[in-house]
C-alpha positions as CSV (number, residue, x, y, z in Angstrom):
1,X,0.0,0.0,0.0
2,X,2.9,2.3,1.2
3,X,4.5,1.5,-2.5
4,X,1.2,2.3,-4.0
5,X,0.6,6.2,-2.6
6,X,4.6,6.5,-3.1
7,X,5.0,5.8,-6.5
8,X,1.9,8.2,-7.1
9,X,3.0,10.7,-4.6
10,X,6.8,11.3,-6.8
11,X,4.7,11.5,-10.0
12,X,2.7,14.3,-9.3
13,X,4.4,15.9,-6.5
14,X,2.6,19.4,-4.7
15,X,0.0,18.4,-7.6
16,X,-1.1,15.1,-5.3
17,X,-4.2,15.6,-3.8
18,X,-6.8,12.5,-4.4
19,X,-9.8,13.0,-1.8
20,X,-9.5,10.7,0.9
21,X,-12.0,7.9,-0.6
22,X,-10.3,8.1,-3.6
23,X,-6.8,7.1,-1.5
24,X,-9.0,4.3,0.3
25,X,-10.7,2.6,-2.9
26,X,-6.8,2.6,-4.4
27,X,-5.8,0.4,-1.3
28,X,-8.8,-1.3,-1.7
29,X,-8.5,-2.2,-5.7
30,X,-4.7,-2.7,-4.5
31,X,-5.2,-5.4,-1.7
32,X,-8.3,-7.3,-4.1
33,X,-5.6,-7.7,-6.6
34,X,-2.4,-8.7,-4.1
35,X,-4.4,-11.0,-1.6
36,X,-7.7,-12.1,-3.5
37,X,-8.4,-14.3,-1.0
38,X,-10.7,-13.1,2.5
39,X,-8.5,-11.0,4.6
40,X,-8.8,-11.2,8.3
41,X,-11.2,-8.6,8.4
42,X,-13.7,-9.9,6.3
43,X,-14.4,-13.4,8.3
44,X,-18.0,-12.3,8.0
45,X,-18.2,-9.9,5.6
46,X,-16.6,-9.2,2.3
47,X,-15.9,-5.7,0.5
48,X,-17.7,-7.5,-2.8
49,X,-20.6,-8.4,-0.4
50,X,-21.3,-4.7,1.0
51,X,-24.2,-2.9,0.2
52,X,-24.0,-0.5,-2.7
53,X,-27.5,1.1,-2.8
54,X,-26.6,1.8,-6.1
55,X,-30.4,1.7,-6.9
56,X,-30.8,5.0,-4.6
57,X,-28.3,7.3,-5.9
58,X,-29.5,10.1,-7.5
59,X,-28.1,12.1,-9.9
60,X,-25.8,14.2,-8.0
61,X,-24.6,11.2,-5.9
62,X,-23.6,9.4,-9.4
63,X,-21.8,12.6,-10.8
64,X,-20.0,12.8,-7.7
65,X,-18.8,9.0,-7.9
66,X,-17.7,9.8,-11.5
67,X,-15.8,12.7,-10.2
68,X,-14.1,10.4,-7.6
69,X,-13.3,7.4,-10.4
70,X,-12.0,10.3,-13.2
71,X,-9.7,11.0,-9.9
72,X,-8.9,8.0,-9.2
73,X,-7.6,7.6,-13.2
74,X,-5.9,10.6,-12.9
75,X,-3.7,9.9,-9.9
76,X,-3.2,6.1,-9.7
77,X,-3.3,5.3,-13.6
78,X,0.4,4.3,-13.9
79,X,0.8,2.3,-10.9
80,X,-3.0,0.4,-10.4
81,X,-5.2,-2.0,-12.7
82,X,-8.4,-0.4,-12.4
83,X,-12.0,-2.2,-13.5
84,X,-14.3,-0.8,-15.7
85,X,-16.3,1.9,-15.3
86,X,-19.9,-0.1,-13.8
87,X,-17.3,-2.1,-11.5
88,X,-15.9,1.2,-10.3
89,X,-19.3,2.9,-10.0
90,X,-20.4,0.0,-7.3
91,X,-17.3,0.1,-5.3
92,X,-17.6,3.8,-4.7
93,X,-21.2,3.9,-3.9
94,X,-19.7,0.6,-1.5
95,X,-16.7,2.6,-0.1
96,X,-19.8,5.7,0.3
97,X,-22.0,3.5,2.2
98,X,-19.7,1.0,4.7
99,X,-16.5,3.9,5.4
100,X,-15.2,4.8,9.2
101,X,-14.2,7.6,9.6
102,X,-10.7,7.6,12.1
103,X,-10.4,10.1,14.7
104,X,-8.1,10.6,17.2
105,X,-9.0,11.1,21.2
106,X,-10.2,14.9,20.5
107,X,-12.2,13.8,17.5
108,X,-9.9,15.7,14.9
109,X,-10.1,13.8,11.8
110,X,-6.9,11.6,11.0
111,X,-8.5,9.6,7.9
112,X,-10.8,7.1,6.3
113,X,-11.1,3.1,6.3
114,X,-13.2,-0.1,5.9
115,X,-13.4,-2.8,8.4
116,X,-15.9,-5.2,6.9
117,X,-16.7,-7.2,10.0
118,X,-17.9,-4.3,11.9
119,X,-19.8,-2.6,8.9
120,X,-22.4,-5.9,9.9
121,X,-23.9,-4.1,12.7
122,X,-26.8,-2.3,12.5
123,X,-27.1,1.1,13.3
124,X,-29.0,2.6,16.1
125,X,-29.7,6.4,18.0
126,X,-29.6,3.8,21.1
127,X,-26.3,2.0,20.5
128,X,-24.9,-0.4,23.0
129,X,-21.3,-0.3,21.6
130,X,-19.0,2.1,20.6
131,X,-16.6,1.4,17.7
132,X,-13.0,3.0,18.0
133,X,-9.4,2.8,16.9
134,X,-6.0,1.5,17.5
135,X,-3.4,1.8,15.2
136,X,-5.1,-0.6,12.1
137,X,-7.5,-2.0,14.3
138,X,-11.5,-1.2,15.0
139,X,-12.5,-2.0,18.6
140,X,-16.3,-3.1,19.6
141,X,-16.8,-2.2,23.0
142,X,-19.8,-2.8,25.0
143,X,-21.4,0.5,26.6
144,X,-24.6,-1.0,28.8
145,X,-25.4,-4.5,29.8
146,X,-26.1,-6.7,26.8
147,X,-28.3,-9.5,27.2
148,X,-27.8,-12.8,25.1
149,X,-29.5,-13.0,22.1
150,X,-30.1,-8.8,21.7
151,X,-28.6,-7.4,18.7
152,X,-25.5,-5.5,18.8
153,X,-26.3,-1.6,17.2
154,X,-23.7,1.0,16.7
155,X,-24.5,4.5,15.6
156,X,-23.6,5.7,12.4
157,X,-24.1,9.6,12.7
158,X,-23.6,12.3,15.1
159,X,-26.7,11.9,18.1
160,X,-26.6,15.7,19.1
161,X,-29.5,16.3,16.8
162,X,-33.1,16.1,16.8
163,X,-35.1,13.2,15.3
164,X,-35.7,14.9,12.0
165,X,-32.4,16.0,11.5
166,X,-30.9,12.5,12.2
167,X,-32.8,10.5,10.3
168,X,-32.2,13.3,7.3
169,X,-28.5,12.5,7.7
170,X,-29.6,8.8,7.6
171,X,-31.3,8.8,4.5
172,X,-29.3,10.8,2.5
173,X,-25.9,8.8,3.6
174,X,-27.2,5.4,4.3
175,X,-30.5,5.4,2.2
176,X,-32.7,4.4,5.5
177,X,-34.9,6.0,8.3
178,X,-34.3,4.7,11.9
179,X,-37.3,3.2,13.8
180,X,-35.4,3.1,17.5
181,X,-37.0,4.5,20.8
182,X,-35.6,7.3,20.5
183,X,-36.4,7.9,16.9
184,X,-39.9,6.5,17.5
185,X,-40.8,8.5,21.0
186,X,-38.7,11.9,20.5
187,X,-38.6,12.1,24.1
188,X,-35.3,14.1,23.4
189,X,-36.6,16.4,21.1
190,X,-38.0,18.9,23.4
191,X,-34.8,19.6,24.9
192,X,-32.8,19.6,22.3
193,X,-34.6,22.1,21.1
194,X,-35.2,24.4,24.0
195,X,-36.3,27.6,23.7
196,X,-35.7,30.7,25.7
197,X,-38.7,31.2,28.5
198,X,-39.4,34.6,27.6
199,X,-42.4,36.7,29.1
200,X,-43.8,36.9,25.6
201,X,-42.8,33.5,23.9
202,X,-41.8,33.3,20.3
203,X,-44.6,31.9,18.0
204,X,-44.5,28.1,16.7
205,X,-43.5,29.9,13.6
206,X,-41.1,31.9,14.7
207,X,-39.4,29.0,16.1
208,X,-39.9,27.2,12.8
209,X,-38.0,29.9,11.2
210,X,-35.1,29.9,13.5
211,X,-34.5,25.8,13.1
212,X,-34.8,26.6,9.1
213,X,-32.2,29.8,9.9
214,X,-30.1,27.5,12.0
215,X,-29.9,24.5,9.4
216,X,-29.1,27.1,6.5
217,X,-25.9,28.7,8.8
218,X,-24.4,25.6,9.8
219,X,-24.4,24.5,6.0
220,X,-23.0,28.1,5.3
221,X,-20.5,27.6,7.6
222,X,-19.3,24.4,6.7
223,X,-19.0,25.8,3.0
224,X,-17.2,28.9,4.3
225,X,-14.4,26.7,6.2
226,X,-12.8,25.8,2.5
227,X,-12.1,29.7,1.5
228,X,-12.8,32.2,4.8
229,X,-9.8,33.2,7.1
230,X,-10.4,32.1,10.6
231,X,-11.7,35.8,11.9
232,X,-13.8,35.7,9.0
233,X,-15.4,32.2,10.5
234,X,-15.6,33.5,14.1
235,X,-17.1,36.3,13.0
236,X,-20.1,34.0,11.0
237,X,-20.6,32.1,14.6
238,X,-21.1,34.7,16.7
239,X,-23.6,36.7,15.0
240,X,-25.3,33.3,13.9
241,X,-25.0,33.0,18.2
242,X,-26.5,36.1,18.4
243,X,-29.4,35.7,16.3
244,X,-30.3,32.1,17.4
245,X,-29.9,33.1,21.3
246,X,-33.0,35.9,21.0
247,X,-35.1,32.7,20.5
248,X,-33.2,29.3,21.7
249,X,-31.0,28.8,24.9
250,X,-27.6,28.1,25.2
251,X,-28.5,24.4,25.7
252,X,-30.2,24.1,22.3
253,X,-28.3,22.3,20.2
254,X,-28.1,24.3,17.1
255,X,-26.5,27.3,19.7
256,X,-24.3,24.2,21.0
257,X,-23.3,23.7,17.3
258,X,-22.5,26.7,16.4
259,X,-20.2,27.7,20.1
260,X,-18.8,23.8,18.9
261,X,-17.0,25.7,15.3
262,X,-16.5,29.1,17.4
263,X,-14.5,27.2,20.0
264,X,-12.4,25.5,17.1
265,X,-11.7,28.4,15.5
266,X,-10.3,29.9,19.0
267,X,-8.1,26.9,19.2
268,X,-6.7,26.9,15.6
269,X,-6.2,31.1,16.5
270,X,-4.4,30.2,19.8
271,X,-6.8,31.9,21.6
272,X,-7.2,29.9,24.6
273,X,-9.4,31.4,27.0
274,X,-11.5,32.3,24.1
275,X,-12.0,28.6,23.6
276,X,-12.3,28.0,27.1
277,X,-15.1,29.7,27.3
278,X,-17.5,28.0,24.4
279,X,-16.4,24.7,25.8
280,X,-17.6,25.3,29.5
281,X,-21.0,26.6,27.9
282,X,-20.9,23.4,26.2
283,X,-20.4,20.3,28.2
284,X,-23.2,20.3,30.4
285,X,-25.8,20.1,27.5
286,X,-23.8,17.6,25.7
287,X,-23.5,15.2,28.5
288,X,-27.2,15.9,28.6
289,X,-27.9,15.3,25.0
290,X,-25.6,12.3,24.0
291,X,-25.6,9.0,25.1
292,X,-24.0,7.6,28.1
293,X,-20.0,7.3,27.3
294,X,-19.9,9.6,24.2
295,X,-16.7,9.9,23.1
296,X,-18.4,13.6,22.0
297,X,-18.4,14.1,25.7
298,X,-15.1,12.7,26.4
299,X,-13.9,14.5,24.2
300,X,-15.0,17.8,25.2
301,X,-14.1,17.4,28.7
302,X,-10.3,16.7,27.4
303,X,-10.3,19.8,25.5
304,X,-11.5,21.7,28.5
305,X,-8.7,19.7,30.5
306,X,-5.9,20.7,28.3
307,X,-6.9,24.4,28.4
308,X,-7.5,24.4,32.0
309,X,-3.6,23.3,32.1
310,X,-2.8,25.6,29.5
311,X,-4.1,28.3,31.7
312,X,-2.3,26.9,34.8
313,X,-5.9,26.2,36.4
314,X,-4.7,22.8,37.4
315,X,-7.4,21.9,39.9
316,X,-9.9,22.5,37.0
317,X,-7.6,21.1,34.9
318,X,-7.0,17.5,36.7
319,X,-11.0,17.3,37.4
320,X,-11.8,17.4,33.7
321,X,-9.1,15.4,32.3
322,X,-10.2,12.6,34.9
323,X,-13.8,12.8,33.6
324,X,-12.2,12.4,30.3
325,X,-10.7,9.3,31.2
326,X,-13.7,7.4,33.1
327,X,-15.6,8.0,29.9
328,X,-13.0,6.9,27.9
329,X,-12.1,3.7,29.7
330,X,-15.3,2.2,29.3
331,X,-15.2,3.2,25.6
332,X,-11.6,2.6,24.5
333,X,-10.2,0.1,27.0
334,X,-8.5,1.0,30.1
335,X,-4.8,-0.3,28.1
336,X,-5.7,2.0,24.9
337,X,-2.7,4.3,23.9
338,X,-5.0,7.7,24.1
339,X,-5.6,7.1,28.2
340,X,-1.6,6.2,28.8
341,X,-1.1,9.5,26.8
342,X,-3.4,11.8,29.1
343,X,-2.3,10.0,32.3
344,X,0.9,11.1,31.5
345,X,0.0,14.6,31.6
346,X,-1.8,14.4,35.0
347,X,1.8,13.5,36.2
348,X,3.9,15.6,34.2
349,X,1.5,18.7,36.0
């Protein structure tokens, strides 16, 4: 594989730059064609065997596959065999459909993979395991009594959001709606979706039109992060902040999404009580809002830990970074790499 992105790498050199499922279906075509054979990671499952949807895709889903497979051409021509153009179409929509996304302990992206097995389980907005990562290996780890015979659900997306806007993530990435309690009763809605308790309450519609003005920024925002400078960025948060907070509280979470990309534009800026101050507005409503052992919340509470430290509040500091690790023990393994890491700074402060 190293060979593969190499030899690519020295052909085109500051010109390289195949998206990151284009990299991933090279390994992929690479590995079919060096070890045809099962790998160790497909006991259950093989890659020819996932799901495609390719039924589902509409037309801006298939023109973004040929995008990826004229890529794929371009960069890896010289050094991989590729299939034809249906065989290539299928394996995309596959790679689409059945990827991981890798992340390290603060949840900053580090790449993209497939691990067949694990792409089994079904997904759920009430999972009882978490998947996560070490070195070139997916973890399943149980996060509430299991009883024999009850199926094992992970969960695909983000659980921050309300019903509707999880299921819309669903459909449009996995082609399905999900039918769980949570999904079914709502029963988290409400409070996700808290309002501010105003003398004069804001009208259903008014509410309406907030959600809709909330859904539009966060897509705005996540356009604007590929061509704005960071002030630029901060700036679109905290008057989206201000306009959301005349009619939800702090503890809604489109206002928790929002203070979420404010306090990573304060860390890439260096400003560090800046940061400080979004997370501490955020962690209580998260550990409210996500399930229990979130490695959202986990995460959270180290970035608050390692700012607390950063600040030389080291009382504050230890506190978090411990809450950090309780969560993270349960969903990484007390012997994972990431804890080691963080009990090392306890005792190095």
């Amino acid at each position: 594989m190293h060979k593969l992105e190499c030899a690519s790498m020295c052909t085109f050199g500051q010109n390289w730059h195949p998206s990151e499922t284009v990299r991933l279906t090279a390994r992929i075509l690479a590995k079919q064609k060096t070890h045809p054979e099962r790998t160790q990671s497909e006991k259950l499952l093989a890659v020819r065997e996932f799901e495609s949807h390719l039924d589902k895709l509409d037309n801006e889903k298939r023109e973004l596959i040929q995008n990826d497979i004229a890529a794929l051409h371009h960069f890896y021509s010289k050094h991989l065999d590729c299939p034809d153009n249906a065989a290539l179409v299928v394996l995309f929509a596959q790679v689409n459909c059945n990827g991981f996304t890798i992340e390290d302990e603060e949840l900053s992206h580090l790449g993209s993979a497939i691990f067949p097995d694990v792409a089994l389980m079904n997904h759920s907005c009430c999972p009882n395991v978490i998947v996560t990562y070490k070195g070139t290996l997916a973890e399943v780890r149980a996060v509430r009594e299991i009883e024999p015979g009850e199926e094992i659900f992970s969960s695909y997306i983000d659980l921050l959001y309300p019903t509707e806007d999880r299921n819309d993530r669903l459909r449009d990435s996995y082609f399905f709606s999900c039918d769980c309690r949570e999904c079914t009763t709502k029963e988290k809605d409400k409070e996700k979706l808290e309002i501010c308790k105003l003398n004069d309450p804001p009208s259903a519609e008014t509410v309406k039109d907030m959600i809709k003005y909330a859904r539009n920024v966060i897509e705005e925002f996540r356009r604007a992060k590929h061509y704005k400078s960071p002030s630029e960025l901060l700036e679109i948060c905290e008057l989206s902040l201000d306009k959301m907070g005349a009619v939800f509280k702090d503890s809604n979470v489109y206002m928790l999404h929002m203070m979420y990309q404010a306090m990573g534009v304060c860390l890439y800026m260096q400003d560090w009580e800046g940061a400080l101050c979004y997370g501490q507005k955020i962690i209580r409503p998260y550990s409210k809002h996500y399930p229990s052992y979130s490695l959202n919340v986990a995460s959270m509470w180290l970035k608050l830990g390692r700012l607390y430290m950063t600040l030389k509040n080291r009382t504050a500091g230890v506190k978090a970074l411990k809450r950090a690790i309780a969560i993270m023990e349960v969903a990484h393994g007390k012997d994972h790499p990431y804890i080691s890491e963080i009990k090392k700074e306890l005792e190095d402060h």
